[in-house]
HTML snippet that shows the backbone in 3Dmol.js (N, CA, C, O; Angstrom):
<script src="https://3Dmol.org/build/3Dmol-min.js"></script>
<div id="view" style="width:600px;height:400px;position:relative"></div>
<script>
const pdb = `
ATOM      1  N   UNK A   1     -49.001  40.234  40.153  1.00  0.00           N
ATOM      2  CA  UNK A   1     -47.982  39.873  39.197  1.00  0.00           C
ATOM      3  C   UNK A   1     -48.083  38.374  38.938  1.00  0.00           C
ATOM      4  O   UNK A   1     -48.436  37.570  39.801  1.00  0.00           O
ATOM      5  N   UNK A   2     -47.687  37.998  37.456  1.00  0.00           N
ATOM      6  CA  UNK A   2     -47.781  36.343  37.818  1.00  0.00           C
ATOM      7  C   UNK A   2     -47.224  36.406  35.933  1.00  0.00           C
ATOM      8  O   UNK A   2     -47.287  37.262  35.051  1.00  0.00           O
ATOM      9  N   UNK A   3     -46.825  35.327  36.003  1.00  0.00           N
ATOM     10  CA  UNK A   3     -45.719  34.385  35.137  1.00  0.00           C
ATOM     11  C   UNK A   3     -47.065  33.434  34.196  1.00  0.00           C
ATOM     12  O   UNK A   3     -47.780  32.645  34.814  1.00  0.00           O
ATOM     13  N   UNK A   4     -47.228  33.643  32.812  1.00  0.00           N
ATOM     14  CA  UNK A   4     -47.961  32.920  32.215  1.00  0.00           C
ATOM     15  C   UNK A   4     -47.283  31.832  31.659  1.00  0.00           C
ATOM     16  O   UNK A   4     -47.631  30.663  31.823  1.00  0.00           O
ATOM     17  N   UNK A   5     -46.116  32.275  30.865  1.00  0.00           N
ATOM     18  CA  UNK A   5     -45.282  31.035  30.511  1.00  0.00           C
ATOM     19  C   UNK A   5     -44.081  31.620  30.316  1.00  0.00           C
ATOM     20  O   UNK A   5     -43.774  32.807  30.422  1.00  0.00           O
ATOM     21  N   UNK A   6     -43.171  30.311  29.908  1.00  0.00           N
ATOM     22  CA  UNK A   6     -41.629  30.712  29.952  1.00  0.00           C
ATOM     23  C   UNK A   6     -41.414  29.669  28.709  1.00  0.00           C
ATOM     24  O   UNK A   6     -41.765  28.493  28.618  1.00  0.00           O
ATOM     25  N   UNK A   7     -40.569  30.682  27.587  1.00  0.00           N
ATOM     26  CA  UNK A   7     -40.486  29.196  26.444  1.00  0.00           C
ATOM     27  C   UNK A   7     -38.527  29.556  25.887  1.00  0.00           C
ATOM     28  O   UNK A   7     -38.014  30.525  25.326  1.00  0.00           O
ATOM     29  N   UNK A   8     -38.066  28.504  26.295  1.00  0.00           N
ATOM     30  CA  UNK A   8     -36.654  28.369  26.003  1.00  0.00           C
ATOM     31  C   UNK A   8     -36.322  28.780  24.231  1.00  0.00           C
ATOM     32  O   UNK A   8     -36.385  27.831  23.449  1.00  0.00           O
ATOM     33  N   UNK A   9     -36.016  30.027  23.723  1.00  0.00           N
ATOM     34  CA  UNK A   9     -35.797  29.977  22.577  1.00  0.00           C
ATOM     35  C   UNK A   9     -34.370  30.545  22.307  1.00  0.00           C
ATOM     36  O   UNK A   9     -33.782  30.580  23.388  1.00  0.00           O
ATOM     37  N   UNK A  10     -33.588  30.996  21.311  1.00  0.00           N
ATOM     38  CA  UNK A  10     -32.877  31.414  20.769  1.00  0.00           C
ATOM     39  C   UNK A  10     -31.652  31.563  21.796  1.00  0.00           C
ATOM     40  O   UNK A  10     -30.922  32.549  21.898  1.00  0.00           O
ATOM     41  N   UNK A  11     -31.580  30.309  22.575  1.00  0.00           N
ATOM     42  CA  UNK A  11     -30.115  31.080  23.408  1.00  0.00           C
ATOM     43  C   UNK A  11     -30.751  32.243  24.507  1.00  0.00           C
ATOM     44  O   UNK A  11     -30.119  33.085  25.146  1.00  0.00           O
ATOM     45  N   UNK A  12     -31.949  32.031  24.497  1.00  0.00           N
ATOM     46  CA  UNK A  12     -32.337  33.077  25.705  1.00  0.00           C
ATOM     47  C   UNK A  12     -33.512  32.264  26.089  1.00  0.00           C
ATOM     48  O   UNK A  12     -33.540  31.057  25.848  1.00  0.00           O
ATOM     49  N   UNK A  13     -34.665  32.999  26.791  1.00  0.00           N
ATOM     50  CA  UNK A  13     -35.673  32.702  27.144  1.00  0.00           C
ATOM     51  C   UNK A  13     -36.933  33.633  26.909  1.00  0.00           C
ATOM     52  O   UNK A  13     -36.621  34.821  26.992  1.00  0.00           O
ATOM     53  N   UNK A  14     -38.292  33.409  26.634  1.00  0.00           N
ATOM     54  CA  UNK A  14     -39.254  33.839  26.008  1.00  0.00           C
ATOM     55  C   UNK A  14     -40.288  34.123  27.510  1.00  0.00           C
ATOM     56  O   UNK A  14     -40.559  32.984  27.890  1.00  0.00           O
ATOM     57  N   UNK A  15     -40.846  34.975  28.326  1.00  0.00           N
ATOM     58  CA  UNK A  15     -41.522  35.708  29.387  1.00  0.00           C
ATOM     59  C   UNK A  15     -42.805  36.106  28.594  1.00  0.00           C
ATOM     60  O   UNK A  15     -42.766  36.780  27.565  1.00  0.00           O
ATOM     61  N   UNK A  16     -44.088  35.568  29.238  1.00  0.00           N
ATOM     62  CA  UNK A  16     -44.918  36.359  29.152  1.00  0.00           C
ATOM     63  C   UNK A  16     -45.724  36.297  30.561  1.00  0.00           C
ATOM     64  O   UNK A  16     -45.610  35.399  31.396  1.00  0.00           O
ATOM     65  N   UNK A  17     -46.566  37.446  30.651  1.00  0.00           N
ATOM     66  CA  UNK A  17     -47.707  37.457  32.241  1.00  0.00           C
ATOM     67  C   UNK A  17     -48.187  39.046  31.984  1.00  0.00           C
ATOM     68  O   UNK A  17     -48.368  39.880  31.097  1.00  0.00           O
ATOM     69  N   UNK A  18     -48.270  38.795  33.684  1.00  0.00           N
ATOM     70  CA  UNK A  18     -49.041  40.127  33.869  1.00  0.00           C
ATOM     71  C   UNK A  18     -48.425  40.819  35.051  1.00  0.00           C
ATOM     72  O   UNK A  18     -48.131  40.249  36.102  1.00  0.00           O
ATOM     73  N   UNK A  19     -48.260  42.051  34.802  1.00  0.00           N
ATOM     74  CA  UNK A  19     -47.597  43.086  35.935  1.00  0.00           C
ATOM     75  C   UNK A  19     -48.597  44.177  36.300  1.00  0.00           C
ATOM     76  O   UNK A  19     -49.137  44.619  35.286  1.00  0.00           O
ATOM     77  N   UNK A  20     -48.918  44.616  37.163  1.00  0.00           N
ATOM     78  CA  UNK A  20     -50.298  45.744  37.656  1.00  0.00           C
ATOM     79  C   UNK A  20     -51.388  45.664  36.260  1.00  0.00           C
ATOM     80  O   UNK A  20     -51.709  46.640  35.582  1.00  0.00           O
ATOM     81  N   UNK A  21     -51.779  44.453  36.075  1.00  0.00           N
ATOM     82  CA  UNK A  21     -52.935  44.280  35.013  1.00  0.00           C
ATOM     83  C   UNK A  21     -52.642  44.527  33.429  1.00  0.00           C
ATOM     84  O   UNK A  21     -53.504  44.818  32.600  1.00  0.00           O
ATOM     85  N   UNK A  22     -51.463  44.379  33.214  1.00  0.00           N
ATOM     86  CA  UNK A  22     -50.522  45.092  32.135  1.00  0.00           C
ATOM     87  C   UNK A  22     -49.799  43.475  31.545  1.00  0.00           C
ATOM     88  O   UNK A  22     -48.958  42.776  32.110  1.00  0.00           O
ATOM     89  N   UNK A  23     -50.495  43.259  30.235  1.00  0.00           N
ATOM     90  CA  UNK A  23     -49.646  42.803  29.541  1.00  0.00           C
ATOM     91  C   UNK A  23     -48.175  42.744  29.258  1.00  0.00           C
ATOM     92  O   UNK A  23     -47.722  43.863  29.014  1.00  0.00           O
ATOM     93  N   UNK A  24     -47.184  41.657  29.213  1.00  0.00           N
ATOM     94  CA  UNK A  24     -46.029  42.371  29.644  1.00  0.00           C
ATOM     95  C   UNK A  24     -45.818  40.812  28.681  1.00  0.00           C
ATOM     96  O   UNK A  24     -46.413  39.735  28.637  1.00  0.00           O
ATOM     97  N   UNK A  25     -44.648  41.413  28.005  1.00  0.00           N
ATOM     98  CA  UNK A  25     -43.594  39.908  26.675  1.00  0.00           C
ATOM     99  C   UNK A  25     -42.101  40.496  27.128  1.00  0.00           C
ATOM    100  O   UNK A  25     -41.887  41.695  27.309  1.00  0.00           O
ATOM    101  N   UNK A  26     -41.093  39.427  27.282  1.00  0.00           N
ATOM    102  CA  UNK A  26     -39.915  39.987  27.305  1.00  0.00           C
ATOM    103  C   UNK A  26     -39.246  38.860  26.920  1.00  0.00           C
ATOM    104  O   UNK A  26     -39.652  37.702  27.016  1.00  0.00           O
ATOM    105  N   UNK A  27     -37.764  39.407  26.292  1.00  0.00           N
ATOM    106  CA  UNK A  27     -37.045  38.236  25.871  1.00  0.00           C
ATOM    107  C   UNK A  27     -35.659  38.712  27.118  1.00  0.00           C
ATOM    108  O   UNK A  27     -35.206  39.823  27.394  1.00  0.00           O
ATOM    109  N   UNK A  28     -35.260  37.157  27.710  1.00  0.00           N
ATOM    110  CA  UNK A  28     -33.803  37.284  28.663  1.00  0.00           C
ATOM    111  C   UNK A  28     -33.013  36.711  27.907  1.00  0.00           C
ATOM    112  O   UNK A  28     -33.521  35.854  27.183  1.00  0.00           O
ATOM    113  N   UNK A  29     -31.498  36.950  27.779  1.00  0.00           N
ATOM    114  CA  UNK A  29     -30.579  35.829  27.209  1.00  0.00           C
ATOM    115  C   UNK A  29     -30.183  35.327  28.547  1.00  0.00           C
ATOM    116  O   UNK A  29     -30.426  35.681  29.701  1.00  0.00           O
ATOM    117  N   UNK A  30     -29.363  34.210  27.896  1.00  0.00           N
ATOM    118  CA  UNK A  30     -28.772  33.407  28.926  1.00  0.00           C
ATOM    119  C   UNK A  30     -27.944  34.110  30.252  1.00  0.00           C
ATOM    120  O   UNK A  30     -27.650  33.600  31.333  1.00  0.00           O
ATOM    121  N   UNK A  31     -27.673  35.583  29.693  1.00  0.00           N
ATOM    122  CA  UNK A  31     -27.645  35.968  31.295  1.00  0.00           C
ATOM    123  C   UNK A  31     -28.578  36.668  32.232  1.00  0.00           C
ATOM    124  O   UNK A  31     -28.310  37.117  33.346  1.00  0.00           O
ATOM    125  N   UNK A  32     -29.512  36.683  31.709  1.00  0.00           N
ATOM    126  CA  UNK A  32     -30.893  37.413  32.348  1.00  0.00           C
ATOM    127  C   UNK A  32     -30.807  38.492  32.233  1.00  0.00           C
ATOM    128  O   UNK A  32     -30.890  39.191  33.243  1.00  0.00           O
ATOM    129  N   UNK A  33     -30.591  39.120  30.879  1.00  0.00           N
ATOM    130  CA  UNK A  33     -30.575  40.847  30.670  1.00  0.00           C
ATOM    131  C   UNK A  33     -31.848  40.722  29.638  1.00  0.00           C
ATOM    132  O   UNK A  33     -32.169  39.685  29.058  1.00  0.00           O
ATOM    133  N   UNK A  34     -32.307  41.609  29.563  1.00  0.00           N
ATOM    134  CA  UNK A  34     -33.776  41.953  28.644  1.00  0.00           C
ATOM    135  C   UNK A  34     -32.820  42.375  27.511  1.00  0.00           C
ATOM    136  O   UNK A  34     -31.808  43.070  27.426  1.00  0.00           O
ATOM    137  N   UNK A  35     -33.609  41.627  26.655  1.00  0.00           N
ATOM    138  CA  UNK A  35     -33.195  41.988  24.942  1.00  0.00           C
ATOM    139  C   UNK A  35     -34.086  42.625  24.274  1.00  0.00           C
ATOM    140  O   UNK A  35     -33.851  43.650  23.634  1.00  0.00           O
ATOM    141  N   UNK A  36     -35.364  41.982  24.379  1.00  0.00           N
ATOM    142  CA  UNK A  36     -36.482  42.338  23.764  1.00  0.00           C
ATOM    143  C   UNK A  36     -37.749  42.700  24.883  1.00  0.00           C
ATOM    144  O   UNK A  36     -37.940  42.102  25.943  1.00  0.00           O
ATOM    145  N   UNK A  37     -38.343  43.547  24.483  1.00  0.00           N
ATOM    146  CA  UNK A  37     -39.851  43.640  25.814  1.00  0.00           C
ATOM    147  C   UNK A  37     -41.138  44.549  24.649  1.00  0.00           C
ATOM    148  O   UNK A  37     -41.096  45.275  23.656  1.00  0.00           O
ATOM    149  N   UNK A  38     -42.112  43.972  25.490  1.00  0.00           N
ATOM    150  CA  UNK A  38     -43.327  44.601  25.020  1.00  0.00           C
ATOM    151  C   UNK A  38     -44.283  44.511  26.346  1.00  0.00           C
ATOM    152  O   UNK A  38     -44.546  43.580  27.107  1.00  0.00           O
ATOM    153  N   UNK A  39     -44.805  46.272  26.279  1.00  0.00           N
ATOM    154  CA  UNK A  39     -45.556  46.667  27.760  1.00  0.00           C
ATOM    155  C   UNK A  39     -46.891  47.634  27.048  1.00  0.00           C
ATOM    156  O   UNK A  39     -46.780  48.010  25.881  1.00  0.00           O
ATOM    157  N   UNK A  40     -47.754  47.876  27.617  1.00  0.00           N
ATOM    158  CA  UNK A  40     -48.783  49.412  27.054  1.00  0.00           C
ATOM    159  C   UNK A  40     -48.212  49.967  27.803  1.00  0.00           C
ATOM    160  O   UNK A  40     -47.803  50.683  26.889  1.00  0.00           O
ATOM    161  N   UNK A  41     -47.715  50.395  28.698  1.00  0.00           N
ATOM    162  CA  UNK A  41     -47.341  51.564  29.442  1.00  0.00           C
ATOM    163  C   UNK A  41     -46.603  53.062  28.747  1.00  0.00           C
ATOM    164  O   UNK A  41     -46.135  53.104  27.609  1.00  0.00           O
ATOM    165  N   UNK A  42     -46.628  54.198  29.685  1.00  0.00           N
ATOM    166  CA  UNK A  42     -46.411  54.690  28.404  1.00  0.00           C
ATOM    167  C   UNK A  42     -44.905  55.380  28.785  1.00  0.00           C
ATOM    168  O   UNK A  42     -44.547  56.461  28.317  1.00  0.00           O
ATOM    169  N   UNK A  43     -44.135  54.611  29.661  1.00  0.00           N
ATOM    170  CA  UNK A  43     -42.669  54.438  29.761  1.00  0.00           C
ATOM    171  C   UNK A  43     -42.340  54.136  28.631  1.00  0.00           C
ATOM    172  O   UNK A  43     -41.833  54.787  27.717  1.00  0.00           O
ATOM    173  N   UNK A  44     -42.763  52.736  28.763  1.00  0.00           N
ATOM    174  CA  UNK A  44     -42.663  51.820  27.347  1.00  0.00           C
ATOM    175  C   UNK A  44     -42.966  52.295  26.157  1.00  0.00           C
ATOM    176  O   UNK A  44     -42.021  52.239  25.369  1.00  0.00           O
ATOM    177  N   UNK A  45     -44.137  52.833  25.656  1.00  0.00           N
ATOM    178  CA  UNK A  45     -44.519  53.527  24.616  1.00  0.00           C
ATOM    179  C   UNK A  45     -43.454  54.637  24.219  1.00  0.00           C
ATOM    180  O   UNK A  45     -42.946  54.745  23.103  1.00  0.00           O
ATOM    181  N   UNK A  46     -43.239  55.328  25.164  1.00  0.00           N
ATOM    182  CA  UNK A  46     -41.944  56.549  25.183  1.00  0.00           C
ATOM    183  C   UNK A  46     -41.014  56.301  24.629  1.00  0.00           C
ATOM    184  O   UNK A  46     -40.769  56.779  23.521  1.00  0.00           O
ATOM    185  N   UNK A  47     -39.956  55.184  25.478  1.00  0.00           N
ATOM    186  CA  UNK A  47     -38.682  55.294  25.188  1.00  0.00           C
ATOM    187  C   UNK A  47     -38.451  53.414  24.656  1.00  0.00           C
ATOM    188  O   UNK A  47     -37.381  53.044  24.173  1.00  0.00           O
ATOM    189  N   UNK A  48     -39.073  52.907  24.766  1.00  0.00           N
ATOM    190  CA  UNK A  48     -39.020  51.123  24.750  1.00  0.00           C
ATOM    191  C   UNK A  48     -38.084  50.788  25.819  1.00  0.00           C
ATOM    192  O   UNK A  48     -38.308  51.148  26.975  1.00  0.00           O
ATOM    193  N   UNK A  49     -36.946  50.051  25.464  1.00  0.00           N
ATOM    194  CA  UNK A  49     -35.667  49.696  26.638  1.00  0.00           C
ATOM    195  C   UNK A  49     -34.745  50.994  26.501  1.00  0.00           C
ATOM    196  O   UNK A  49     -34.168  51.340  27.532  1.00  0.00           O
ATOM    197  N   UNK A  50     -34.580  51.600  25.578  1.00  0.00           N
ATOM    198  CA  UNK A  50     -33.654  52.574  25.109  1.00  0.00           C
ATOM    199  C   UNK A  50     -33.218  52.912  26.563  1.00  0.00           C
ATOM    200  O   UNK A  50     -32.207  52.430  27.075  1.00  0.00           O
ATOM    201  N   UNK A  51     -34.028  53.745  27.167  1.00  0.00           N
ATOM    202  CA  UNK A  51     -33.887  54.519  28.654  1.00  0.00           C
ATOM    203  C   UNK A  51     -33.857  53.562  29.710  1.00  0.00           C
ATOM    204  O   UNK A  51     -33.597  53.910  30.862  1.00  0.00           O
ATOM    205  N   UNK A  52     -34.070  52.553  29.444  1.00  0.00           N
ATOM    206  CA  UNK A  52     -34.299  51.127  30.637  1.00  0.00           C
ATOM    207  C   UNK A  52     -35.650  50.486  30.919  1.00  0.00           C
ATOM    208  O   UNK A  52     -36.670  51.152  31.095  1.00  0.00           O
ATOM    209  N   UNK A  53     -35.611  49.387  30.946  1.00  0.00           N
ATOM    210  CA  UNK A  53     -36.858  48.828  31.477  1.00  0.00           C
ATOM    211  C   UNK A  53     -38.218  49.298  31.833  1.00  0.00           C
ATOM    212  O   UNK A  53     -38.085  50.367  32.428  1.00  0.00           O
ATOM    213  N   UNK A  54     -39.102  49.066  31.761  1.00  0.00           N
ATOM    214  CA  UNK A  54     -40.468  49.862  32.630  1.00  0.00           C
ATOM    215  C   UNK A  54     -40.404  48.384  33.704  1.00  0.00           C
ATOM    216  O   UNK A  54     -39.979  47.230  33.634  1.00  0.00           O
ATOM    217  N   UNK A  55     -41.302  49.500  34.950  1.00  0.00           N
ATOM    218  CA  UNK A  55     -41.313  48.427  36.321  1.00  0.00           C
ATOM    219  C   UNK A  55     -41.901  47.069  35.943  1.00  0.00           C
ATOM    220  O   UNK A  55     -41.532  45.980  36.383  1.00  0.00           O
ATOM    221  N   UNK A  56     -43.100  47.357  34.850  1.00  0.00           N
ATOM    222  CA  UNK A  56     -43.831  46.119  34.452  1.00  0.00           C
ATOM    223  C   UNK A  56     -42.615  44.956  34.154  1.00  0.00           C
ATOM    224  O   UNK A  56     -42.555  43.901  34.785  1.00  0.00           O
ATOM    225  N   UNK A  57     -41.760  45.302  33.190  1.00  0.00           N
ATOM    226  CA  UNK A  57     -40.690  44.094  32.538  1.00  0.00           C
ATOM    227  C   UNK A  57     -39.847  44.087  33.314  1.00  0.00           C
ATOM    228  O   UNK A  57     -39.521  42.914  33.132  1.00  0.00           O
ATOM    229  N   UNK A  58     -38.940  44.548  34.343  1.00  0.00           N
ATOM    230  CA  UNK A  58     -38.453  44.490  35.697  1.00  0.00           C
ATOM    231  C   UNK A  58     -39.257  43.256  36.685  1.00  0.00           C
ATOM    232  O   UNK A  58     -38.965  42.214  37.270  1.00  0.00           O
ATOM    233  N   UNK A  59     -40.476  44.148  36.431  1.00  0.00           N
ATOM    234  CA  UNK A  59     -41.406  42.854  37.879  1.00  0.00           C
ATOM    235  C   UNK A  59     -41.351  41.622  36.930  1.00  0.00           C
ATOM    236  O   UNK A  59     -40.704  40.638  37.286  1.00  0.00           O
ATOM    237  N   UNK A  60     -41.872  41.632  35.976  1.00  0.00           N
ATOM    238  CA  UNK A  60     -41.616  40.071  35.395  1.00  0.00           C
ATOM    239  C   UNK A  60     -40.639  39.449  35.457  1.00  0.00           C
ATOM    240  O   UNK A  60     -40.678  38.284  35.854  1.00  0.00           O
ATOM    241  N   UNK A  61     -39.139  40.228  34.971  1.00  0.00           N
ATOM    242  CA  UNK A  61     -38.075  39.652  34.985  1.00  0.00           C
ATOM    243  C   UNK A  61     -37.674  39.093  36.729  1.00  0.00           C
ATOM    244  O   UNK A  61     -37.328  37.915  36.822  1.00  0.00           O
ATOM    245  N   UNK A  62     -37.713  39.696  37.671  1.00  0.00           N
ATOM    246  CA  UNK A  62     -37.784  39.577  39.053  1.00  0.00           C
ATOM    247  C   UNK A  62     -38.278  38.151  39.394  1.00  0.00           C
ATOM    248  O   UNK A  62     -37.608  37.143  39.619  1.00  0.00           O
ATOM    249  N   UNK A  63     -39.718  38.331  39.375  1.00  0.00           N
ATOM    250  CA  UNK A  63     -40.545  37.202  39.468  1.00  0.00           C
ATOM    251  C   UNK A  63     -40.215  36.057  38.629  1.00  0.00           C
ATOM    252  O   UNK A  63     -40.655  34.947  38.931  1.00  0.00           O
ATOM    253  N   UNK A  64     -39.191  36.293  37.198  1.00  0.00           N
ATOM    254  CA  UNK A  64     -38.899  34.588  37.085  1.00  0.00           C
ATOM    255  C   UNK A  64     -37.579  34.102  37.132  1.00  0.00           C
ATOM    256  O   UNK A  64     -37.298  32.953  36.794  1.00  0.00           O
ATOM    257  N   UNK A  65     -36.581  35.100  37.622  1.00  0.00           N
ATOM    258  CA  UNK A  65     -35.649  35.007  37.840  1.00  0.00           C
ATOM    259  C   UNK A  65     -35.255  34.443  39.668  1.00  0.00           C
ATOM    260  O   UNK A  65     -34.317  33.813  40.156  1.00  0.00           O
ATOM    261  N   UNK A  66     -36.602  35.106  40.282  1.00  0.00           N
ATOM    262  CA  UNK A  66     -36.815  34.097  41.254  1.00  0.00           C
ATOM    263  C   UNK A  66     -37.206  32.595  41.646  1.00  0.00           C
ATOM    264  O   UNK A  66     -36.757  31.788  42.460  1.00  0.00           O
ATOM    265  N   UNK A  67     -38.255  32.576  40.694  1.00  0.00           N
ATOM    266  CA  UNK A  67     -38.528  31.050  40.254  1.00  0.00           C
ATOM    267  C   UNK A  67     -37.619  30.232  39.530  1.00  0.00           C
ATOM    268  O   UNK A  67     -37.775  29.011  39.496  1.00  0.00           O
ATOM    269  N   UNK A  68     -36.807  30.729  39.023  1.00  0.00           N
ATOM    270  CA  UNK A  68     -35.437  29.662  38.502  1.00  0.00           C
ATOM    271  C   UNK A  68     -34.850  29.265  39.669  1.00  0.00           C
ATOM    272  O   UNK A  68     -34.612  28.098  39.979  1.00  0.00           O
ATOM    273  N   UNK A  69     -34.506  30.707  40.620  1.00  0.00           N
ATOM    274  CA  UNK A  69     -33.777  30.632  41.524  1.00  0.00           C
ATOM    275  C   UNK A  69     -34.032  29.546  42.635  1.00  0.00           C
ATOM    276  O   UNK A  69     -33.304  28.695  43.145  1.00  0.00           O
ATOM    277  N   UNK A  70     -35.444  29.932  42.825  1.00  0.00           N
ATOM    278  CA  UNK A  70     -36.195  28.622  43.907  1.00  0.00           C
ATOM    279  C   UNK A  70     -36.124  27.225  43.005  1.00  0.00           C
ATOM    280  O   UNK A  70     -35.993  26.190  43.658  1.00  0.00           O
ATOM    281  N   UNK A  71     -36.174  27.150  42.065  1.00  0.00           N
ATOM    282  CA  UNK A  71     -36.186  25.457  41.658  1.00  0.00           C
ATOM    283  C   UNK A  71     -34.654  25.020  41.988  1.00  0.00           C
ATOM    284  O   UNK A  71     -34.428  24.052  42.714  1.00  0.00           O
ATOM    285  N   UNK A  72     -33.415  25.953  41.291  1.00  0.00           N
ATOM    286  CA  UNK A  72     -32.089  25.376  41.798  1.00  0.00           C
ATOM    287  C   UNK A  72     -31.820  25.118  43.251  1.00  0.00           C
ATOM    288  O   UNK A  72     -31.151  24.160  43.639  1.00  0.00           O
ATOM    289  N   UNK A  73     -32.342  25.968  44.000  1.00  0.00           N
ATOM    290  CA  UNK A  73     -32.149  25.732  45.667  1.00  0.00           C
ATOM    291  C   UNK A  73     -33.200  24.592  46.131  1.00  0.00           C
ATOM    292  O   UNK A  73     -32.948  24.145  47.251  1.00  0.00           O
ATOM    293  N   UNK A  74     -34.102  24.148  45.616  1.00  0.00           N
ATOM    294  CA  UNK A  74     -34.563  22.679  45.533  1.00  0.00           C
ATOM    295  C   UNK A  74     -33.487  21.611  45.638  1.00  0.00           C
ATOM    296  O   UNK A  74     -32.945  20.952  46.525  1.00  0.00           O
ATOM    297  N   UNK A  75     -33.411  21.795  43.853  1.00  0.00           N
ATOM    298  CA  UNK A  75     -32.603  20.836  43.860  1.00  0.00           C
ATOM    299  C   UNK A  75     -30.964  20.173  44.276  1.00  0.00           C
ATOM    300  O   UNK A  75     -30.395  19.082  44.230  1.00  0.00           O
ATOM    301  N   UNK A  76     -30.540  22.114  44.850  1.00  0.00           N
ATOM    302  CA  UNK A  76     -29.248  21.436  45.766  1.00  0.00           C
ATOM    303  C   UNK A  76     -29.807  20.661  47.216  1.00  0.00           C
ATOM    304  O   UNK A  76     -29.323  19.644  47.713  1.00  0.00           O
ATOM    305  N   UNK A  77     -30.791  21.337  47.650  1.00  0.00           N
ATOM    306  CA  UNK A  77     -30.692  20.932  48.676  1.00  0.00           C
ATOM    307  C   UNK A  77     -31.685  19.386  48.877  1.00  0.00           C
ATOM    308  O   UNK A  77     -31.900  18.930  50.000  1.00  0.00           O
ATOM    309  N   UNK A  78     -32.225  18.705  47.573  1.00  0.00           N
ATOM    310  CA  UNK A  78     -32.239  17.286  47.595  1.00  0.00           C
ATOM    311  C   UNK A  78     -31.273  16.505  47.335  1.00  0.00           C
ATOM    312  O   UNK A  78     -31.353  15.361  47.782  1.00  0.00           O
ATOM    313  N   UNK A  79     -30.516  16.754  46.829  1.00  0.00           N
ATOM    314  CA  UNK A  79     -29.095  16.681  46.508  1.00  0.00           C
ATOM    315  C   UNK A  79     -28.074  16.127  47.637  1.00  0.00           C
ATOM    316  O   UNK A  79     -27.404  15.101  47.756  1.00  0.00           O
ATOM    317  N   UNK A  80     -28.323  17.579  48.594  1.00  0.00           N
ATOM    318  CA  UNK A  80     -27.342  17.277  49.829  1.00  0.00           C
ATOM    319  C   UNK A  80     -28.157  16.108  50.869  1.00  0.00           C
ATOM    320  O   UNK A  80     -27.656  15.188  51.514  1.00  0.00           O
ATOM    321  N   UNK A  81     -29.308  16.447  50.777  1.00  0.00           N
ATOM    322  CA  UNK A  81     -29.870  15.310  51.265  1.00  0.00           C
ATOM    323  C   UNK A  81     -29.651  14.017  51.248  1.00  0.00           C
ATOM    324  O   UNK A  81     -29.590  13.297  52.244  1.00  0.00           O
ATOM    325  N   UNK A  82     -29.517  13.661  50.037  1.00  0.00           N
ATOM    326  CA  UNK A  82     -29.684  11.882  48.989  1.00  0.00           C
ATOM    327  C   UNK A  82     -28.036  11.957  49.667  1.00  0.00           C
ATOM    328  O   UNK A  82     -27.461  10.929  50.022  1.00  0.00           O
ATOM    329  N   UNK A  83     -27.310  13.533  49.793  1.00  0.00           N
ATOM    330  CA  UNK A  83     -25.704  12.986  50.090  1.00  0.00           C
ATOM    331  C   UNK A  83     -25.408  12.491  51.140  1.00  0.00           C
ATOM    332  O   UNK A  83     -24.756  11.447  51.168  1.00  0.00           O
ATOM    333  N   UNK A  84     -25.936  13.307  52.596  1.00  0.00           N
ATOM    334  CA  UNK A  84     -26.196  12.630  53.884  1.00  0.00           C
ATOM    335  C   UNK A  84     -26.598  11.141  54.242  1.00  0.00           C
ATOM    336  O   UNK A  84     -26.051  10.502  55.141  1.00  0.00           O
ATOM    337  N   UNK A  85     -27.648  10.647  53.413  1.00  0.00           N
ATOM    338  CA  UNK A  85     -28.000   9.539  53.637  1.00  0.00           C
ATOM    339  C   UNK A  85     -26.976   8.803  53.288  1.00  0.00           C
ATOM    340  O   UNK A  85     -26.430   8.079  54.119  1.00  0.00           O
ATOM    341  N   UNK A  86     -26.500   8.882  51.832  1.00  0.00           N
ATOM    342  CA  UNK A  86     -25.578   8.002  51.199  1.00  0.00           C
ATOM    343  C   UNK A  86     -24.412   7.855  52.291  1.00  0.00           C
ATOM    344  O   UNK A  86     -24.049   6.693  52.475  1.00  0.00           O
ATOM    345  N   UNK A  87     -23.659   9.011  53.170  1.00  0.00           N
ATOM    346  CA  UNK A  87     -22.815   9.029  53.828  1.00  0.00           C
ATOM    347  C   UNK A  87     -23.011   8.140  55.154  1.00  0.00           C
ATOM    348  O   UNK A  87     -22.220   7.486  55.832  1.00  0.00           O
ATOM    349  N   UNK A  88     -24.285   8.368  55.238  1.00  0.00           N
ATOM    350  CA  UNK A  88     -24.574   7.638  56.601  1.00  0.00           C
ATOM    351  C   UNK A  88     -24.700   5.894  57.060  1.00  0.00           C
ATOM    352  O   UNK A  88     -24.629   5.208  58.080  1.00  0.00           O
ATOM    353  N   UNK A  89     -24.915   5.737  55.698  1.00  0.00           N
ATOM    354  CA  UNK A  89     -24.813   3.961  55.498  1.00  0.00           C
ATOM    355  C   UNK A  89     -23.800   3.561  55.260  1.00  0.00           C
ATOM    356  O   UNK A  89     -23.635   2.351  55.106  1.00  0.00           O
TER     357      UNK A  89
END
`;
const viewer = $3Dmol.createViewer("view");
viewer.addModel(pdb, "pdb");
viewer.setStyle({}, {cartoon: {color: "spectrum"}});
viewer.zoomTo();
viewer.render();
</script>
């Protein structure tokens, strides 16, 4: 699985990569629900989102909803850091 890019558009966010060798596009809005997706699979081909997600746009969404997640827990916890010090002088 892996994350090709991420492009901030319309009040949501723009996903593309690869899930089990599978092209995979998805659009999140600002609350991380899939609006838009494009997969070959033939979940996808079937029903699109209608019926829900295919695993492919799931694993993507997963995988960058984790990586947001890990950059904010970065930056609290440099944060609390820079706060400790500040407290300590």
């Amino acid at each position: 699985m892996k994350l090709d890019s991420r492009t901030e558009a319309g009040g949501g966010v723009l996903l593309t990569g690869k899930a089990e060798n599978k092209e995979v596009e998805l659009f999140l809005n600002a609350d991380g629900l899939i609006k838009r997706g494009k997969c070959v699979c033939s979940h996808h081909f079937k029903f699109g989102i209608r019926a829900g997600p295919c695993r492919h746009l799931l694993a993507l969404r997963t995988l960058a909803l984790r990586e947001k997640q890990s950059a904010v827990d970065n930056s609290l916890a440099g944060w609390y850091q820079q706060l400790k010090q500040f407290t300590a002088n």
